[in-house]
Every structure is written in structure tokens, then in C-alpha cells.
N, C-alpha and C positions, 0 to 999 in steps of 0.2 A: 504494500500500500504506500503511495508518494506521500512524503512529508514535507513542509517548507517551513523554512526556517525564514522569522518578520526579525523586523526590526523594531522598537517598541513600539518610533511610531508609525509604523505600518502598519503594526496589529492594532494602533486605537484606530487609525485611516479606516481599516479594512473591516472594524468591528460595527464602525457606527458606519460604513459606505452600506454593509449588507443590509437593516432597516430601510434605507431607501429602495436596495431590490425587493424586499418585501410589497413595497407597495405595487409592484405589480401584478400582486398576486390577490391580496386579501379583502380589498372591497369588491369584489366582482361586483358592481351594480346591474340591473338586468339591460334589457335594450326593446324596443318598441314596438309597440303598435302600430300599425297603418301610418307608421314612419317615425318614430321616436322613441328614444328610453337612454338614460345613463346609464343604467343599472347595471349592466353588465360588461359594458363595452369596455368601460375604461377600469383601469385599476390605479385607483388613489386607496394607501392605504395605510400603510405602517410604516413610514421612513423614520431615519431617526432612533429605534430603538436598538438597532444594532445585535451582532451575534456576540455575546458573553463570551469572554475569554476567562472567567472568573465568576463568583458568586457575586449577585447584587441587584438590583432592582435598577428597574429605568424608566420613566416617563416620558411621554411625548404626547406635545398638541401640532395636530397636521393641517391644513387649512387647504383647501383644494376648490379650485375654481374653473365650473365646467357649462359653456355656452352653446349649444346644440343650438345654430340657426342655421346652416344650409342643410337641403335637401339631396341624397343622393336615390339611387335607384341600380342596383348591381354595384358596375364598377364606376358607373357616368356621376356625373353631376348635375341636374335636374333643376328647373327654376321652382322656388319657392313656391308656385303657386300651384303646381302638381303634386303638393303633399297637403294633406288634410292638416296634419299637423305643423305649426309655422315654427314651435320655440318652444324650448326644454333648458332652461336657465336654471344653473344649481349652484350649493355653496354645499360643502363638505367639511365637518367638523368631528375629527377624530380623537378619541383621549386613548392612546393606546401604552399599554404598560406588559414591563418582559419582567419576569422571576425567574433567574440563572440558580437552581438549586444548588448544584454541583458540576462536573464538567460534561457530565452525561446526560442531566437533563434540566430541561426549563420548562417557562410555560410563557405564552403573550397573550393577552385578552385583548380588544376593541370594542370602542361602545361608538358607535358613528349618531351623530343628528345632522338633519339635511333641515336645507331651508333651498324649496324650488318652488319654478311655477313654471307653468304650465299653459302655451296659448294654442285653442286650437281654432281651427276651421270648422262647426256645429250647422252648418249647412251646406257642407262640402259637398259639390254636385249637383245641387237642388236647389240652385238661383246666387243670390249675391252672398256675398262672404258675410258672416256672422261670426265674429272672433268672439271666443269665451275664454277667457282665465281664469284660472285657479292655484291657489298659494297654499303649502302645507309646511309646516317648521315643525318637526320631530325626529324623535326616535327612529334609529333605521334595525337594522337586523345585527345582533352583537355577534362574532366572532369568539369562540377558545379554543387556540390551538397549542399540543404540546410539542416541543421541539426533543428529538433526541440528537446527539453529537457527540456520541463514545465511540464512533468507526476509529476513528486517527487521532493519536495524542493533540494533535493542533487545532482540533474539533473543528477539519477544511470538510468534511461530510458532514451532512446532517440529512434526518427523517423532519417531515412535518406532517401533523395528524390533530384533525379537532373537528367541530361542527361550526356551522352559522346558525343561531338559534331565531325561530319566528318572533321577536320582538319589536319590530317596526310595523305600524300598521299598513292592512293592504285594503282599508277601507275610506281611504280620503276623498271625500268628494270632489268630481270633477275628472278624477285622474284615471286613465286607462289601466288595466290591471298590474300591466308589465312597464306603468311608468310609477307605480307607486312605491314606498318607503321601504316598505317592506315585503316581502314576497308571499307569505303564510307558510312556508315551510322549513323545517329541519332538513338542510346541505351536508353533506361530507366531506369536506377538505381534505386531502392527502397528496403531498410532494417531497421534494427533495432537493437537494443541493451539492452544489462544488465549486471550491474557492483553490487558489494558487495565485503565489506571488515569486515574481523574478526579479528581481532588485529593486525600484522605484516602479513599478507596475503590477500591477495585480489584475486579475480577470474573474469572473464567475458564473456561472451558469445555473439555472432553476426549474423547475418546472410544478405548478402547483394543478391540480383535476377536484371542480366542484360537480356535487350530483346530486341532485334533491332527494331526497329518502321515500320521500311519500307525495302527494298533491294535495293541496288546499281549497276547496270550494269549486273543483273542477278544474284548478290550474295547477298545472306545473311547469316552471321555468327550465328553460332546456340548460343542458349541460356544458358547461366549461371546462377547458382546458388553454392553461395562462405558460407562455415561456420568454425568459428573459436573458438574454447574453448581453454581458458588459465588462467595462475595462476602467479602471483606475491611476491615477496619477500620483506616487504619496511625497515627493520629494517638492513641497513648497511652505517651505516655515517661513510664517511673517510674523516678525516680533515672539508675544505670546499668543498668538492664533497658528493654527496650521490648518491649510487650504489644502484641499482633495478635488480636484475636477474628476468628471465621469463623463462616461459617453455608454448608454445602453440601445440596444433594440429587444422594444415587446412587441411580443404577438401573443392573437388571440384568434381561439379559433370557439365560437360558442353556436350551437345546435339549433335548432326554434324551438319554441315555447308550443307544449302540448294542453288539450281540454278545452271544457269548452269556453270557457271562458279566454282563453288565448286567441292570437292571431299567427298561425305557422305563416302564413305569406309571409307575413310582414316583419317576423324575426329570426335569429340566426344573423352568423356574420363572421368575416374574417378580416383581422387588423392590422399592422405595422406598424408601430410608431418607433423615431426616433428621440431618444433621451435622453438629451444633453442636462449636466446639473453640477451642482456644485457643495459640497459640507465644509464649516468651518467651525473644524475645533478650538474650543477658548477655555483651556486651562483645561482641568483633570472631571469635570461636572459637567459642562454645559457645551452645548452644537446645537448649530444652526443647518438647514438643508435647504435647498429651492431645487427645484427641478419643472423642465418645457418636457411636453410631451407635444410630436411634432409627426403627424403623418403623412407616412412616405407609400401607403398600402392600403385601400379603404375597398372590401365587396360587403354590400348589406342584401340580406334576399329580400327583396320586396320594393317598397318606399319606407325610407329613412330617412330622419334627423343623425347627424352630425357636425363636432366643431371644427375648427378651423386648431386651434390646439388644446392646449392644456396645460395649466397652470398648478404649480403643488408649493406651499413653502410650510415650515416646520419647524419647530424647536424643543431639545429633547433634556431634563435632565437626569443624571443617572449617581444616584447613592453612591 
């Protein structure tokens, strides 16, 4: 089994860089109806808390800002006025926290509140446009996943394993089923990892698969599967800060939504984004994260909402 040998500060670089690849993985939000949904498309989610090289607790507030106004259809790009739905404008608020028991295992929780709204077309096709909005700020769907990381002394492997629990609601008025807060069902989460570092660079690779257990009220959100490759820079100390640039690509490949209450045309999807971002460490406690998500790869089945990019910034601290 490969081992690599960090440098100190490579290993804090490279401890709080992985929390950022986290978030590619653990908000799956879903994705839409008759052409819109965040929910699953994007992954904002856990940056900032970092893989524990040691016992200790971490905290992090992630803030993520996601604009769904143009319209696509497959691979094309479609004028606004061919989707029923115009605009899916969201704010994402994460309190996400890691408990490193030992060097074998941990645990990370998420508690996500969303504040969106929602415009649609309520007479699409059937005379002049009638825009309706609708605003909900809550609770979304809390994540607990446990981490193991006893493959390799330098804990560069890890298992990841937990649920997405139904605690956001999926009854907000106004909102289509697979654009609301929360989904009504118990998910499975289970993935993996691998980290390597070769002098001032490091790289990693991920791969996380959500699966609904069951369906809620006739719906079930289709299935995901999130992967993320990226790369590391550790070699820029300024002062008492130390600056880590990144550059990832995520992709996502998620199924359509089944029952009856779903729309299969109209979701499902496959994605690419480019991820450029940046962490600055300040002193032995406290980082800062921002990252663009930037796409270079958009098929949606059906008519869809999507943004133009995506915005994440964060701050994490750690006992």
C-alpha cells in the first residue's frame, strides 16, 4: 500500500483542502421539474472541515450561492421563454461539524437551511404568461456520515458511509416536488477516497453514490453518483497565513426522478464543472475557503433551469 510522506504544512494544506472536496459530494440537492431544481445538480456542501490527521473537532459555516436562470434542453441552450419554469434562486446555509475519534474513525454531520424562491410560468401554454413566486427559508434534509481511515498509516484512504435523513420539508407551497427543501426520504450515502502528495502538490480523487431507501408520497428522487479529481498547490506562506490554491473537476451523473408525483422527462442529468478555489490558513484554529464552480459540460433530459456558475465561500474552526 503507497504511503507519502507531508510536510507539516502540507498535511494542514491537505487536511482542510479535503473538506472542500467534500462538498462535492454531500449536498446533492435534487434537480427539476418541467425544467428546474438545485437539489441535486450541484454539490455545495462540507468545505472547510477537513480530513483529521489527529483527534479533534471542527466546525464550519459554508454559505453557497446558486442562480438557476437560463434555460437549457439536452445539450443546447434554449431561450427563457421555452421553459415553464423562468428562476430557481437559492442561498445555502451549512453548519457542518467533523469528530476525529481516533485515526481510524470519525464522524461529520450537516444541518443545511435554504432560503429560495421560486418563479414560475402558471399559465405556460395557455395564453399570456402568468408568473407566480414562491419563497421558503428552512430546514433542508440533514446528512450523518461516518468516515473510516485505518487502510494507511497517513489515513490517504478513507470509506465514507451515512444517510441523508427526511428532515427538510417537501410540502412548501408553491414548489414542485423535486424543487423543494427537502425530498421525504431516507438516502444512503457511501464513497471513498485517495489522496497523494509529491512535494509542493498534492492530488485527490473521490467518488460518493446517493440512493433513496424507500419513496415518499409517490416520489422518489433518482439516484446519484458525484466524482471529483483535483490538485493542490501547498508551497505559499504569506506572513502568518498560508494560501493553498486548487483547481478541481466535478461531475455528476444523476438518474430521473420516479412516481407519481415526479417528472422522468424532465429530470436526470449529467454535469462538469470546473473548480477553481482557494483556503487560507490563519494560524493553528481558523480557515477561510471560497471556491467558483464553472461549467464546462451541461446535458439535462428534458427542459431545465441552470446557472451560469456557482459560488461557495466558508469558514471553518477547529478545537
Amino acid at each position: 500500500m503507497e504511503r507519502y510522506i507531508l510536510t507539516a504544512n502540507a498535511k494542514k494544506a491537505y487536511t482542510s483542502l479535503f473538506s472542500i472536496i467534500c462538498s462535492a459530494f454531500f449536498l446533492i440537492p435534487s434537480i427539476a421539474s418541467a425544467c428546474a431544481c438545485g437539489c441535486g445538480m450541484f454539490s455545495v456542501g462540507m468545505p472547510g472541515l477537513g480530513l483529521a490527521t489527529k483527534t479533534g473537532v471542527s466546525i464550519n459555516l459554508q454559505t453557497t450561492f446558486l442562480d438557476q436562470n437560463a434555460a437549457r434542453q439536452g445539450n443546447s441552450k434554449i431561450p427563457l421563454n421555452r421553459s415553464p419554469d423562468q428562476r430557481i434562486n437559492s442561498i445555502f446555509y451549512n453548519l457542518n461539524t467533523q469528530i476525529q475519534f481516533n485515526r481510524k474513525w470519525g464522524m461529520v454531520a450537516m444541518i443545511p437551511f435554504w432560503q429560495r424562491s421560486f418563479t414560475t410560468n402558471g399559465n405556460f401554454g395557455n395564453g399570456p404568461a402568468q408568473m407566480i413566486s414562491s419563497n421558503v427559508n428552512t430546514l433542508s434534509d440533514i446528512r450523518i456520515m461516518g468516515e473510516y481511515t485505518g487502510f494507511s498509516p497517513d489515513m490517504s484512504i478513507g470509506l465514507l458511509f451515512g444517510l441523508k435523513l427526511p428532515t427538510g420539508t417537501y410540502t412548501a407551497p408553491g414548489f414542485d416536488r423535486d424543487t423543494q427543501p427537502g425530498s421525504g426520504t431516507t438516502d444512503l450515502l457511501l464513497g471513498g477516497y485517495k489522496m497523494g502528495q509529491e512535494l509542493n502538490w498534492g492530488w485527490f480523487v473521490q467518488g460518493v453514490v446517493r440512493s433513496a431507501i424507500s419513496s415518499r408520497d409517490g416520489y422518489r428522487p433518482g439516484d446519484s453518483l458525484q466524482l471529483v479529481l483535483g490538485t493542490h498547490y501547498d508551497a505559499l506562506p504569506y506572513g502568518h497565513f498560508h494560501v493553498t490554491p486548487m483547481l478541481r473537476v466535478n461531475a455528476t451523473l444523476r438518474q430521473a426522478d420516479s412516481g407519481i408525483y415526479s417528472s422522468p422527462s424532465n429530470t436526470g442529468l449529467q454535469t462538469v464543472y470546473l473548480t477553481p478555489g482557494i483556503l487560507i490558513s490563519m494560524g493553528a484554529h481558523w480557515r477561510m475557503n471560497a471556491n467558483v464552480y464553472l461549467p464546462v459540460y451541461d446535458h439535462v433530459h428534458g427542459v431545465q433551469l441552470v446557472p451560469h456558475q456557482i459560488v461557495s465561500v466558508g469558514i471553518t474552526y477547529s478545537l
